[in-house]
TIGUKOL-132291 format. One record per residue (C-alpha): residue number from 1; x, y, z; residue in one letter. Coordinates in steps of 0.02 Angstrom, whole numbers, always signed. Example, Ala and Ser with C-alpha at 12.3 -4.5 7.8 and 13.67 -1.06 7.14 Angstrom:
REM TIGUKOL-132291
@n = 1	u = +615	v = -225	w = +390	res = a
@n = 2	u = +684	v = -53	w = +357	res = s
//
This chain:
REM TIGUKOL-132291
@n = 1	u = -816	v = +725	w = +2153	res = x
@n = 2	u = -762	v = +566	w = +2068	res = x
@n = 3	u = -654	v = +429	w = +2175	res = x
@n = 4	u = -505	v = +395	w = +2110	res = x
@n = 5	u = -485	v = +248	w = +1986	res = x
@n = 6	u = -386	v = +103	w = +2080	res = x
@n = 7	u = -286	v = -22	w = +1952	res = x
@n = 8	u = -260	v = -201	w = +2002	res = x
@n = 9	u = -139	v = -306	w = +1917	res = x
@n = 10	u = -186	v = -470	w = +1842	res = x
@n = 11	u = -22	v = -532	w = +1751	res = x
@n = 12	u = +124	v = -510	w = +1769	res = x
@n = 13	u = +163	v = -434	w = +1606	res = x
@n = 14	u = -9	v = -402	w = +1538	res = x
@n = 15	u = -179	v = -353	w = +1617	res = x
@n = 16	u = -281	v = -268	w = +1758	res = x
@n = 17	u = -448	v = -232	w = +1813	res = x
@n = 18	u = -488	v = -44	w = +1855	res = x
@n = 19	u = -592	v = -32	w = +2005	res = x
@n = 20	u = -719	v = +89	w = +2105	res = x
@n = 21	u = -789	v = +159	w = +1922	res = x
@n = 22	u = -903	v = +276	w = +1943	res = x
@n = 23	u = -1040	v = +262	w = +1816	res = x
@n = 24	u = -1165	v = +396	w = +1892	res = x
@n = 25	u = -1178	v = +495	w = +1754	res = x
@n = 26	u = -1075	v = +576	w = +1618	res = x
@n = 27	u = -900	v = +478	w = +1620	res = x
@n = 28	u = -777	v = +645	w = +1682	res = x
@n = 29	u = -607	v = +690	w = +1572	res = x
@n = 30	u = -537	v = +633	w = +1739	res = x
@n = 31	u = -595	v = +464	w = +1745	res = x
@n = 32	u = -571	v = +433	w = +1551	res = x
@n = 33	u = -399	v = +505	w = +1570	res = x
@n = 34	u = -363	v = +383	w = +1708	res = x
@n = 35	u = -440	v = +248	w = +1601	res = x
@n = 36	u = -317	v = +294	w = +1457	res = x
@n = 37	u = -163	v = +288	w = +1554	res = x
@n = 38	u = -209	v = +126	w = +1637	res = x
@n = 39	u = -236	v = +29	w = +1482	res = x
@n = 40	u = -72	v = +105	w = +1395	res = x
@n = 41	u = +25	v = +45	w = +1568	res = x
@n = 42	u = -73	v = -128	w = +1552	res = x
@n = 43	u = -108	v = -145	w = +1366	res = x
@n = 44	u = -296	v = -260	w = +1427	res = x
@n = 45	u = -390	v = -180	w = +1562	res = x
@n = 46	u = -543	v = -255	w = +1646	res = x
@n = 47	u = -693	v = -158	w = +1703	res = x
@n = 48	u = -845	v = -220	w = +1800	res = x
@n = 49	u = -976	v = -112	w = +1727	res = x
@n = 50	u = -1150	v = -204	w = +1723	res = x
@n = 51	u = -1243	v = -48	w = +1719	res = x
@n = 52	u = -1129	v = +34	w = +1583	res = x
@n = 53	u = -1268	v = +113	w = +1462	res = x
@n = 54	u = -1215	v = +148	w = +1256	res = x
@n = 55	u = -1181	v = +314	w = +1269	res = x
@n = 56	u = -1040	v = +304	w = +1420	res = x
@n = 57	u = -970	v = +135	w = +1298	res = x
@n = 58	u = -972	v = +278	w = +1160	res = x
@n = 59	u = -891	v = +393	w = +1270	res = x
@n = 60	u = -747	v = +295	w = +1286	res = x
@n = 61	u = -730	v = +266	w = +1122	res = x
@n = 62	u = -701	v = +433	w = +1080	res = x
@n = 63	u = -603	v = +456	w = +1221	res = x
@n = 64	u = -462	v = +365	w = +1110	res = x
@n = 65	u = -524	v = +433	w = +923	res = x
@n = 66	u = -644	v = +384	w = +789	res = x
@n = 67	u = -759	v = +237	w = +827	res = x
@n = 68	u = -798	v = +132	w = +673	res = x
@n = 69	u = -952	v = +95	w = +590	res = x
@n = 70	u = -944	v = -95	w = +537	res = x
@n = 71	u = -1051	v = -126	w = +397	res = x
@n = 72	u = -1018	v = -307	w = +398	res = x
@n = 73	u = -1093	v = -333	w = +585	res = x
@n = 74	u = -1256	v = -261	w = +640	res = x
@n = 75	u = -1272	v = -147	w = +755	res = x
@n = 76	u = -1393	v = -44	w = +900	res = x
@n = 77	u = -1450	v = +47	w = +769	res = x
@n = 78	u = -1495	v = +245	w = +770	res = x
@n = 79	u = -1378	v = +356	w = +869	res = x
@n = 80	u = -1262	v = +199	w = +903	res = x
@n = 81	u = -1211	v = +118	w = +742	res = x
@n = 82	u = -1025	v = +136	w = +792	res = x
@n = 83	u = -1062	v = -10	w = +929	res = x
@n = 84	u = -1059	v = -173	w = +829	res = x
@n = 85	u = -1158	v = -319	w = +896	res = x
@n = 86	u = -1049	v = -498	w = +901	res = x
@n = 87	u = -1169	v = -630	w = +922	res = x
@n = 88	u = -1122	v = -827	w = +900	res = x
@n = 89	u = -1315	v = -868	w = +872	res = x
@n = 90	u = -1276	v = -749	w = +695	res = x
@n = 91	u = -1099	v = -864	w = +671	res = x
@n = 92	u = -993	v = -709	w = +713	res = x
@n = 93	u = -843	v = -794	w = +796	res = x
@n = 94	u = -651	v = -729	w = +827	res = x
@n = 95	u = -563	v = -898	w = +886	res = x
@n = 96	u = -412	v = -855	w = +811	res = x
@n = 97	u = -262	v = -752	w = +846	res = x
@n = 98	u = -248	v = -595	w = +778	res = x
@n = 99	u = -239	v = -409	w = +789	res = x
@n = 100	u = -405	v = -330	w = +725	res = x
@n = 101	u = -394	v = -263	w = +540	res = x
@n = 102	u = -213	v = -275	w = +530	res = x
@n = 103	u = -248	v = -309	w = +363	res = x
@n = 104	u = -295	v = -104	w = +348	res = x
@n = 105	u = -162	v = +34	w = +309	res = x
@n = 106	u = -202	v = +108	w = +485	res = x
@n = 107	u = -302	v = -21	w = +620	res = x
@n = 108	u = -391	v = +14	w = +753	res = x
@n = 109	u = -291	v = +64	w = +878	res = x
@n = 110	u = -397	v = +14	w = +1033	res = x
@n = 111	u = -568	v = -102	w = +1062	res = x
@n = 112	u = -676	v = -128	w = +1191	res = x
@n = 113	u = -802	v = -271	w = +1227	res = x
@n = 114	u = -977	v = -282	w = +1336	res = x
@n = 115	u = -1006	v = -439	w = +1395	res = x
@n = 116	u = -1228	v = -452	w = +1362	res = x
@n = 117	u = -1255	v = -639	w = +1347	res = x
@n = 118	u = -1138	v = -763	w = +1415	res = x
@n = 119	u = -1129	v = -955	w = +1399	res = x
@n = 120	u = -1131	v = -1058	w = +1579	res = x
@n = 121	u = -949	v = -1111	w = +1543	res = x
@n = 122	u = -833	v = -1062	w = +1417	res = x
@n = 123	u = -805	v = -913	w = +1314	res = x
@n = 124	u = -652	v = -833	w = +1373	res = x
@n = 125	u = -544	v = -715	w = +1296	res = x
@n = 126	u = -346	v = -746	w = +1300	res = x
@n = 127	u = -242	v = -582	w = +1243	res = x
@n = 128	u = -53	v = -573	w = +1211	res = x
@n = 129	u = +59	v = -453	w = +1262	res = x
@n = 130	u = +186	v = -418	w = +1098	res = x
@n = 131	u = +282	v = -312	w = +1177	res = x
@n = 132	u = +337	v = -433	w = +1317	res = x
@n = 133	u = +368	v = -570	w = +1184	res = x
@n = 134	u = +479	v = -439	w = +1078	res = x
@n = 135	u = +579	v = -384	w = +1222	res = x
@n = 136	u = +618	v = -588	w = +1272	res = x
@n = 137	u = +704	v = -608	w = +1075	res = x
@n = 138	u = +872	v = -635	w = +1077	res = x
@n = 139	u = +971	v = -479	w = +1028	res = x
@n = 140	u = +1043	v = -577	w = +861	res = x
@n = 141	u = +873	v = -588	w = +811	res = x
@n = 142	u = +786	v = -420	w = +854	res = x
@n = 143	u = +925	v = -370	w = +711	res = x
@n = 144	u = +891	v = -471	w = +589	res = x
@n = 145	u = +679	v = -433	w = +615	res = x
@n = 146	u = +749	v = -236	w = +603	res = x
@n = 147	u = +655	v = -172	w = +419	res = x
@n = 148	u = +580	v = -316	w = +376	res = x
@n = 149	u = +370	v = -278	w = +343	res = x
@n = 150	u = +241	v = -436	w = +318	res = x
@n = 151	u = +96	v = -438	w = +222	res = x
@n = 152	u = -102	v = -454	w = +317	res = x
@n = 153	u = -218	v = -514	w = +202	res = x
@n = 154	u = -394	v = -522	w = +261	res = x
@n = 155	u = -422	v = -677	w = +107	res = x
@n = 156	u = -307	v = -790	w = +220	res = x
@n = 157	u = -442	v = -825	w = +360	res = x
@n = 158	u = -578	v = -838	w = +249	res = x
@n = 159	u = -518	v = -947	w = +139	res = x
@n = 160	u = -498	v = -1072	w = +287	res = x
@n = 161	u = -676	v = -1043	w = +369	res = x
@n = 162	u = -775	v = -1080	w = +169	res = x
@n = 163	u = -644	v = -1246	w = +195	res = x
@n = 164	u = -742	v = -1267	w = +363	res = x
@n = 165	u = -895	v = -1240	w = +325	res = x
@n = 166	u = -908	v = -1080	w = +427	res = x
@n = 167	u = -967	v = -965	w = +297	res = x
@n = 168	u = -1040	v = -975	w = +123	res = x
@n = 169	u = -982	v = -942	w = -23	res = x
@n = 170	u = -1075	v = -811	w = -43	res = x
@n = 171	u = -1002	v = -726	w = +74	res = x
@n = 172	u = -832	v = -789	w = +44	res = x
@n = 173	u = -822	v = -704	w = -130	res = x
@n = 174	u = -896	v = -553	w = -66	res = x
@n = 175	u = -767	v = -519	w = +64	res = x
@n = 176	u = -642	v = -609	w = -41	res = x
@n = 177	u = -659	v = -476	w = -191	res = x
@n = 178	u = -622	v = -327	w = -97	res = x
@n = 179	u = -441	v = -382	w = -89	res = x
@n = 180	u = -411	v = -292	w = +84	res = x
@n = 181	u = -208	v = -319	w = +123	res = x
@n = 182	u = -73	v = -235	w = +163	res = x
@n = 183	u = +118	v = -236	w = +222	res = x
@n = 184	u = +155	v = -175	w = +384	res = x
@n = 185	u = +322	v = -166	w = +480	res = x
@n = 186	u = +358	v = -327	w = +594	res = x
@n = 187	u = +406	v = -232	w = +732	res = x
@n = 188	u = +316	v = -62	w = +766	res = x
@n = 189	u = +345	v = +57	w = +888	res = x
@n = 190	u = +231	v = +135	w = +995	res = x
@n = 191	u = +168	v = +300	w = +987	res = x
@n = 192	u = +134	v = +331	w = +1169	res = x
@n = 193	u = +260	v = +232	w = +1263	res = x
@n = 194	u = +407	v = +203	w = +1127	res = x
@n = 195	u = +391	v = -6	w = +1170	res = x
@n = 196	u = +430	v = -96	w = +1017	res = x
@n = 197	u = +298	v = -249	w = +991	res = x
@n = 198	u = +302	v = -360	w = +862	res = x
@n = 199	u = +137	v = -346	w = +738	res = x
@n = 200	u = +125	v = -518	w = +656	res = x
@n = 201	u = -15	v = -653	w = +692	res = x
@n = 202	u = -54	v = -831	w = +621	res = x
@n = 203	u = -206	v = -758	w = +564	res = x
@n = 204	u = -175	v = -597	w = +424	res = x
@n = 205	u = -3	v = -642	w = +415	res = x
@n = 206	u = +43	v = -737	w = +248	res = x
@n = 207	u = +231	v = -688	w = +213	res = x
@n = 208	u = +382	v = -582	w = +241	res = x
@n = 209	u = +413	v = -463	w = +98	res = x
@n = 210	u = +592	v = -512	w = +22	res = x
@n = 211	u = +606	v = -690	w = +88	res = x
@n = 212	u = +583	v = -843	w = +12	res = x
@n = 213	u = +441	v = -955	w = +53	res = x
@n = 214	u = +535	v = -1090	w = +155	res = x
@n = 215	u = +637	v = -932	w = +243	res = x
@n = 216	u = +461	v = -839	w = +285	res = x
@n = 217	u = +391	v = -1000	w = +342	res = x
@n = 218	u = +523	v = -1036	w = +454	res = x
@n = 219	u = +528	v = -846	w = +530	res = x
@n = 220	u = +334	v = -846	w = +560	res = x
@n = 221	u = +321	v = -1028	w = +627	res = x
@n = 222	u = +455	v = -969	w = +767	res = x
@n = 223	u = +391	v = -804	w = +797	res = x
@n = 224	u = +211	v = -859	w = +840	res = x
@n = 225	u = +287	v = -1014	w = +958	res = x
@n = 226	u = +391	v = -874	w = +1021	res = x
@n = 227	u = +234	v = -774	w = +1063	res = x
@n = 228	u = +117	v = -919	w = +1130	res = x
@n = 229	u = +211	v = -951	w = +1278	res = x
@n = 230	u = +112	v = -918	w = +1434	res = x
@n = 231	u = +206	v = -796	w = +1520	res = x
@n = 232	u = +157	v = -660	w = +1398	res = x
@n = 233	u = -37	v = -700	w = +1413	res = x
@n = 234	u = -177	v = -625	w = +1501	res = x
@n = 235	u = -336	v = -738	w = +1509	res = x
@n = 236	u = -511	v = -653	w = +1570	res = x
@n = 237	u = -651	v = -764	w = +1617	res = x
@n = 238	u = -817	v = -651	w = +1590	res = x
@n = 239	u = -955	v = -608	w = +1705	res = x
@n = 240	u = -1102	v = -516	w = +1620	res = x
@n = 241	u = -1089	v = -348	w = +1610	res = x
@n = 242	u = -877	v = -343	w = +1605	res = x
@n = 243	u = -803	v = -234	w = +1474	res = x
@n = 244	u = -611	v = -261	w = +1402	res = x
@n = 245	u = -535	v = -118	w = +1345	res = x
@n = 246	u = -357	v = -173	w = +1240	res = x
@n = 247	u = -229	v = -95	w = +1143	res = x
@n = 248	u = -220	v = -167	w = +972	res = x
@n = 249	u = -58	v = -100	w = +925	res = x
@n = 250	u = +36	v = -213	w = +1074	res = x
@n = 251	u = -84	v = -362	w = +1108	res = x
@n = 252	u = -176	v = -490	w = +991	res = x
@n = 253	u = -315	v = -594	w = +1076	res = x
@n = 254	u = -431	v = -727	w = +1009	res = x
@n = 255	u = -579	v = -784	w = +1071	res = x
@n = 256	u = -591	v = -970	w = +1123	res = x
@n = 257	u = -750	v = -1044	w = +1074	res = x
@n = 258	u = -789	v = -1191	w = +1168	res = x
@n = 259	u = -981	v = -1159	w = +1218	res = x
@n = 260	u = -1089	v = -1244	w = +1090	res = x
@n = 261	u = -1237	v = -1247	w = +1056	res = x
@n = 262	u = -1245	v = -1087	w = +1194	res = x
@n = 263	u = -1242	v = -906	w = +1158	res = x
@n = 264	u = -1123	v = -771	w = +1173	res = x
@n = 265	u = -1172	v = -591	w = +1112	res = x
@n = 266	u = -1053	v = -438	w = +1158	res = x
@n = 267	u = -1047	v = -273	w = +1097	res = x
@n = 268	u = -895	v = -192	w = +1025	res = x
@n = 269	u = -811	v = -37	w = +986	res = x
@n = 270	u = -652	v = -28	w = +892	res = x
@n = 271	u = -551	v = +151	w = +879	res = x
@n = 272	u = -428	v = +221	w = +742	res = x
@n = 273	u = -315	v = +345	w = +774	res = x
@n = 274	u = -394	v = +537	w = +744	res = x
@n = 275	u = -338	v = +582	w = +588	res = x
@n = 276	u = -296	v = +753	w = +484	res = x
@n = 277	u = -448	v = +836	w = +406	res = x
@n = 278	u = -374	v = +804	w = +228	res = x
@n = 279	u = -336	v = +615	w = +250	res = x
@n = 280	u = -496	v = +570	w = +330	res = x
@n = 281	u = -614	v = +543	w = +195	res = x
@n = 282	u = -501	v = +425	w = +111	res = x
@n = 283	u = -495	v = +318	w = +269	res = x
@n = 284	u = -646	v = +316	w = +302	res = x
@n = 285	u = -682	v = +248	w = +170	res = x
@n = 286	u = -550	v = +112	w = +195	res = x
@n = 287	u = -654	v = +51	w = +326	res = x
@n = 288	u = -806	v = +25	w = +271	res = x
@n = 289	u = -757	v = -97	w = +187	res = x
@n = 290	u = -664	v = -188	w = +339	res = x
@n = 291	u = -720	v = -344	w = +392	res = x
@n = 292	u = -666	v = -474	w = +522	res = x
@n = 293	u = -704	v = -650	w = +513	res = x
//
């Protein structure tokens, strides 16, 4: 018989670490069940798993819905392609805030990440809670954000790293040409819980549909000073072996890289949503051609 899971908080607002996780074995409906309703509660949940193998990471995954294959990002290969490696010795960085593929009709829903190789210092991983900084808007401007969708362009963030010198160009006009945006609502609901969040980052984000520049400009600029402010963030310093779990339709995160010239490797998964039979080919084949920076 499995022990129950016991949830600790972390933040106030955001984040908790699920303890006594019994990883002997097959991960039970039970357990995953328990897992699920944590991280909904939570939106980032923390789990000390050292001795997680692939198959219990994939087991999660599917817990939620359809793990992705990322062709961009290697991967463990045979059997386990939808666990993408994240590496900093191969440049694969996310030190920026964003939700992940936001610039695809319908994102991953929830990701998970394996801590493998960690630097000595360094390398943690902040997360946001956009549902906390919705709910602390003002009334008069929860209104005015009512109906109004923003564009995510994946082009924006790679035009900046090719300015940095982070990729080549090479790679810049073979991400850039697949033109991967789209509009989504500013403030989306969620499906489990009915918690409005808002869904914008500094990142994808370009511009508010129907605005003029300055007006857009002025909107975003406040909103993500709005959602920086501490009280709605959730910071997780890694030991090896850790695993994240977070909701990517009510958090955005961004990995701070601050440990040059040392290495950080994880493993990911990222989820969508299990869709009809008749609509899945199409978006499948939306995301292959995903790509984060």
């Amino acid at each position: 018989m499995s022990i129950p899971l016991t949830v600790k908080l972390l933040g106030p607002r955001i984040g908790a670490e699920a303890l006594q996780l019994d990883l002997a074995g097959a991960l039970s409906a039970k357990t995953l069940t328990e897992l699920e309703t944590a991280l909904i509660k939570h939106e980032a949940l923390v789990l000390h798993v050292p001795d997680m193998t692939p198959d219990q990471h994939l087991a999660i995954a599917r817990h939620f819905g359809q793990a992705e294959v990322h062709i961009f990002y290697p991967n463990l290969g045979a059997g386990y392609e939808q666990i993408t490696v994240i590496d900093s010795k191969l440049g694969d960085r996310a030190d920026m805030w964003h939700h992940d593929e936001s610039f695809l009709p319908s994102p991953p829903i929830v990701t998970m990440t394996h801590a493998q190789i960690l630097p000595p210092t360094g390398g943690d991983t902040c997360w946001i809670s956009m549902t906390s900084a919705y709910d602390a808007l003002s009334p008069r401007m929860k209104q005015y954000l009512e109906g109004l969708h923003a564009w995510h362009d994946m082009n924006a963030p790679m035009t900046a790293a090719l300015q940095h010198g982070v990729v080549t160009h090479e790679r810049y006009v073979e991400v850039v040409s697949q033109n991967r945006r789209h509009l989504h609502p500013m403030v989306r609901v969620h499906p489990l819980t009915g918690r409005k969040a808002l869904y914008i980052s500094p990142t994808y984000v370009t511009h508010i549909e129907g605005l003029s520049q300055a007006e857009s400009r002025a909107i975003l600029a406040y909103l993500h000073g709005h959602c920086m402010q501490v009280e709605f963030l959730f910071k997780h310093r890694w030991t090896l072996g850790d695993m994240v779990i977070w909701d990517n339709r009510s958090v955005v995160h961004n990995a701070i890289l601050d440990y040059a010239p040392h290495q950080r490797r994880m493993h990911r998964a990222s989820v969508f949503a299990h869709q009809p039979a008749t609509t899945k080919k199409q978006d499948d084949k939306e995301a292959a051609c995903a790509t984060t920076v």
